[in-house]
C-alpha positions as CSV (number, residue, x, y, z in Angstrom):
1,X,0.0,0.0,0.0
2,X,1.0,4.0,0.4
3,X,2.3,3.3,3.5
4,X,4.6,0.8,2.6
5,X,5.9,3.3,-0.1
6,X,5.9,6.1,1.8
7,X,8.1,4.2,4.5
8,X,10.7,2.4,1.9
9,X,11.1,5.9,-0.4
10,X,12.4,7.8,2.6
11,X,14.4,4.8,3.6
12,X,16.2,4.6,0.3
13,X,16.1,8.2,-0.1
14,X,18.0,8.9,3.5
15,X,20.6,6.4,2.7
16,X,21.3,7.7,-0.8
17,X,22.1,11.1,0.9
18,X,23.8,9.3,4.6
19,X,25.6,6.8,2.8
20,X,28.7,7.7,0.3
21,X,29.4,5.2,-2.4
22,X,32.0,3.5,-1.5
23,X,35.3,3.9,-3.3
24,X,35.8,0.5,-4.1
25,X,32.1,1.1,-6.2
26,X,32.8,4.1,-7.6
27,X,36.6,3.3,-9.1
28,X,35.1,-0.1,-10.2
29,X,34.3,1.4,-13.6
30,X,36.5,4.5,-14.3
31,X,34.8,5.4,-17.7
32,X,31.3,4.1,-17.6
33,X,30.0,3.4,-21.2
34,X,26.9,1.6,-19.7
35,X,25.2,1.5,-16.5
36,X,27.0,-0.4,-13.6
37,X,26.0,-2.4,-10.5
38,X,26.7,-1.6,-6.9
39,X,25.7,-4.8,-4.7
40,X,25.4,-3.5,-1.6
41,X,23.8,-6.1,0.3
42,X,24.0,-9.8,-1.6
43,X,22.2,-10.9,-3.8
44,X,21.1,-9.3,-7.0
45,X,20.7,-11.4,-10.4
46,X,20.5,-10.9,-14.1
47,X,17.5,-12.8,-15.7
48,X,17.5,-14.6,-18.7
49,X,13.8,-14.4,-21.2
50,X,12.4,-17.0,-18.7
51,X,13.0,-15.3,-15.6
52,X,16.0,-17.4,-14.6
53,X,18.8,-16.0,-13.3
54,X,21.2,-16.1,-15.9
55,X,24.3,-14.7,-13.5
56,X,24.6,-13.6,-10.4
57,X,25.7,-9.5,-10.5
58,X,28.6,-7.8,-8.6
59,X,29.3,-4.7,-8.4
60,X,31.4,-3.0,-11.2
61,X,29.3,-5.1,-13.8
62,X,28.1,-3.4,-16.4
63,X,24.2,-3.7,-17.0
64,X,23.7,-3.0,-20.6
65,X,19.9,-1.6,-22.0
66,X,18.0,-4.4,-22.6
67,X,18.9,-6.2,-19.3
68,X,16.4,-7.6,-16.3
69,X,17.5,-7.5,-13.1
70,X,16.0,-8.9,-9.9
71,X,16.9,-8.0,-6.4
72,X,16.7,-10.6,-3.9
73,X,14.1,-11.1,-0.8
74,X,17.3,-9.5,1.5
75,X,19.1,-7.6,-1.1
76,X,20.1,-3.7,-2.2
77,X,21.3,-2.4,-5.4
78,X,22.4,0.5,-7.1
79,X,22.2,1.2,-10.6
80,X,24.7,4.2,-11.6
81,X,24.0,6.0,-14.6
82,X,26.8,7.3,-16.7
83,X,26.4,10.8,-15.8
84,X,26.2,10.0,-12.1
85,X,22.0,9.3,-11.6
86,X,21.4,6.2,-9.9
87,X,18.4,4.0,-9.1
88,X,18.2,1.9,-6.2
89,X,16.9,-1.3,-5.8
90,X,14.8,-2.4,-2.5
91,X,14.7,-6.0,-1.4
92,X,12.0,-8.2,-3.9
93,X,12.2,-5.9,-7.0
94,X,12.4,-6.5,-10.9
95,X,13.6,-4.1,-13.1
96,X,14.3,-4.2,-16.5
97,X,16.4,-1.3,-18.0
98,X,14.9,-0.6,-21.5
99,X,16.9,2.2,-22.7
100,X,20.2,3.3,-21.2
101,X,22.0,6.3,-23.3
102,X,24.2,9.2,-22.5
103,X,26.1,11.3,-24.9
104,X,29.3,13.2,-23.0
105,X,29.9,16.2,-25.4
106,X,26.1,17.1,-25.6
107,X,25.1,16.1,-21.6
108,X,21.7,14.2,-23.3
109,X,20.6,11.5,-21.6
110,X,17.9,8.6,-21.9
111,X,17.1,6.7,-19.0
112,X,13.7,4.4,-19.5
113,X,13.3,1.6,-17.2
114,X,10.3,-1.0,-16.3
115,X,9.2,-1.7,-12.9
116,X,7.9,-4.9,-12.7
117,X,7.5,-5.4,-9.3
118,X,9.2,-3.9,-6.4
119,X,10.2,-0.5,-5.3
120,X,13.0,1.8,-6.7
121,X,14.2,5.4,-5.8
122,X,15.4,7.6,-8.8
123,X,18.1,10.0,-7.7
124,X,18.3,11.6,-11.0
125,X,21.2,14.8,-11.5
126,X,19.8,17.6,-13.2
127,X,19.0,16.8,-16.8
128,X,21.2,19.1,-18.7
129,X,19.1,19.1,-22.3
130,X,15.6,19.3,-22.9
131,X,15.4,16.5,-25.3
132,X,17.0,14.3,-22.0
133,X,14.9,11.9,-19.6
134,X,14.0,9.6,-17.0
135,X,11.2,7.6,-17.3
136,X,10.0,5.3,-14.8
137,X,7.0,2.7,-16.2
138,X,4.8,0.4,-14.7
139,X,2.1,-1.8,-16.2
140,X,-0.7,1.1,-15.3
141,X,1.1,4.5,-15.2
142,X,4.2,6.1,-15.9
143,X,6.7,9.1,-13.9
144,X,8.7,11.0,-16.6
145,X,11.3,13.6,-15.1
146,X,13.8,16.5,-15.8
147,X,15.8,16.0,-12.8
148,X,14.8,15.2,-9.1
149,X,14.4,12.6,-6.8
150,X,11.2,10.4,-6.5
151,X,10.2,7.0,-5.0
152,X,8.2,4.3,-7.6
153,X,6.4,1.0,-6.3
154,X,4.5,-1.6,-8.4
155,X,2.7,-4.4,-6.1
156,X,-0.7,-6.3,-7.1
157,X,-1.6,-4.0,-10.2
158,X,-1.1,-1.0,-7.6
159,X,1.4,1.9,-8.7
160,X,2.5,4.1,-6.3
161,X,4.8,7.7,-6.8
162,X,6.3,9.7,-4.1
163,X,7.9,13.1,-5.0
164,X,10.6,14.0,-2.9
165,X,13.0,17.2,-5.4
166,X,10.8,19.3,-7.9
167,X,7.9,17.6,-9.4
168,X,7.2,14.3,-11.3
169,X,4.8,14.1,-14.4
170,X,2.7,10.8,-13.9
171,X,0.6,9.5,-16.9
172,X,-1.8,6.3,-16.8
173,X,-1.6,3.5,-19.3
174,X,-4.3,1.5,-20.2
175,X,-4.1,-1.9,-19.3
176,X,-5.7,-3.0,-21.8
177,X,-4.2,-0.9,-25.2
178,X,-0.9,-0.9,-23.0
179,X,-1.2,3.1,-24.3
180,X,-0.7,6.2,-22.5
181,X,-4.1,7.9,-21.6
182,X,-4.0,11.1,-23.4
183,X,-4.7,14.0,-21.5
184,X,-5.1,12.3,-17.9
185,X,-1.6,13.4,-15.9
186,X,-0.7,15.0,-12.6
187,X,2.5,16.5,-11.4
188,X,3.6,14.9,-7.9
189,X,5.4,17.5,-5.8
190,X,7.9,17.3,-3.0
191,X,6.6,15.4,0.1
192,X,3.1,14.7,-1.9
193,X,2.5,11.2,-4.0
194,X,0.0,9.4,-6.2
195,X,-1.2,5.9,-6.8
196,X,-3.4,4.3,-9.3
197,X,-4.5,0.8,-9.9
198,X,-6.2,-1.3,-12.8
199,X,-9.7,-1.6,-11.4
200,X,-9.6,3.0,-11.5
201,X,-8.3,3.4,-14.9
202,X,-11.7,3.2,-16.2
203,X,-13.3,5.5,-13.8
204,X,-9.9,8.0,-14.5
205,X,-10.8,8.1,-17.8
206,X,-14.2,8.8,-17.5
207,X,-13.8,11.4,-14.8
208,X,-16.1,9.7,-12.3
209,X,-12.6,9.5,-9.9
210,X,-9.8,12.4,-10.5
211,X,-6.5,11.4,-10.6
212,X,-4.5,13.7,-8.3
213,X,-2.3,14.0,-5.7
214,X,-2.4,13.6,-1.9
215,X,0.0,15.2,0.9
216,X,2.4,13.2,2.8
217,X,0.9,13.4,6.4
218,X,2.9,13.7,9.4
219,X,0.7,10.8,10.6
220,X,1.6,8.9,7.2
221,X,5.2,9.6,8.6
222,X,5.1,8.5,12.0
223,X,3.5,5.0,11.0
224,X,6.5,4.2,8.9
């Protein structure tokens, strides 16, 4: 649920900012060409088309676009960008990384990634160009981003988006047409967040039930 969310994003996102990447992770690839792995607490896999773990991932491995990856039940991972962004990985998430590109001399970079189930935070640095971008998508909505930091969780058809720097553009996708709803997105705002699931995108797209925003409540806080 939200409260699950709310309590892992500013988990991951407090130990992002505590914790310093370790040196041993950061010189592991001197000149990234492609994302890389940090393994911070064993295990994370790569999957193979059937779900199998194909390998198990360290850090300094390379994670090219096109790649699955799944956290275990007790794991943490980091996936670091090549102009510094990362993602981290809770325990019990799949993510596949769909598109990966980052072009030095011009700064433009295209981050898209799937969240298949699980929670992720995006720590993204300020997106230099306007054609660059971060997209987070799940089977029923999608976060696109310029530059900030936001929480994403997928569980049980259920999306969930916490804003946490600047604001987050959330689309739905129809389940069904596996499309972006045209004209049906909000903007999640620091220290506010959004869900939607499969059973509302009906109702969404008819109007009967707006698809907005709610404020993080101290109480919200507290509980987690």
């Amino acid at each position: 649920g939200i409260s699950i969310l709310i309590g892992g994003g500013l988990y991951v996102k407090n130990s992002i900012q505590s914790k310093k990447i370790t040196e041993n992770a950061r010189n592991a690839v001197e000149t990234p060409h492609n994302p890389w792995i940090e393994v911070s607490t064993p295990s994370a896999f790569e999957l193979k088309s059937d779900k199998t773990p194909s390998r198990e991932l360290k850090t300094g491995d390379e994670v090219l676009p096109g790649t699955t990856i799944e956290v275990s039940s007790k794991g943490l991972a980091s996936i670091h960008f090549q102009d510094g962004s990362i993602a981290r990985l809770d325990s019990g998430t799949r993510l596949a990384i769909d598109e990966a590109t980052y072009d030095a001399g011009s700064e433009k970079l295209s981050v898209k990634m799937n969240l298949i189930v699980g929670r992720i935070w995006s720590k993204v640095i300020a997106l230099v160009t306007p054609d660059s971008e971060w997209q987070v998508k799940t089977t029923n909505a999608v976060a696109t981003v310029r530059g900030t930091a936001f929480g994403s969780e997928f569980k049980n058809g259920r999306s969930s988006f916490i804003g946490s720097q600047h604001a987050v553009a959330v689309n739905i996708i129809d389940p069904k047409t596996k499309e972006v709803v045209p004209d049906v997105i909000t903007t999640v705002e620091p220290d506010k967040f959004v869900w939607v699931e499969d059973k509302k995108i009906e109702d969404i797209k008819k109007g009967k039930v707006k698809f907005e925003t709610q404020p993080i409540t101290e109480e919200l806080k507290k509980e987690n």
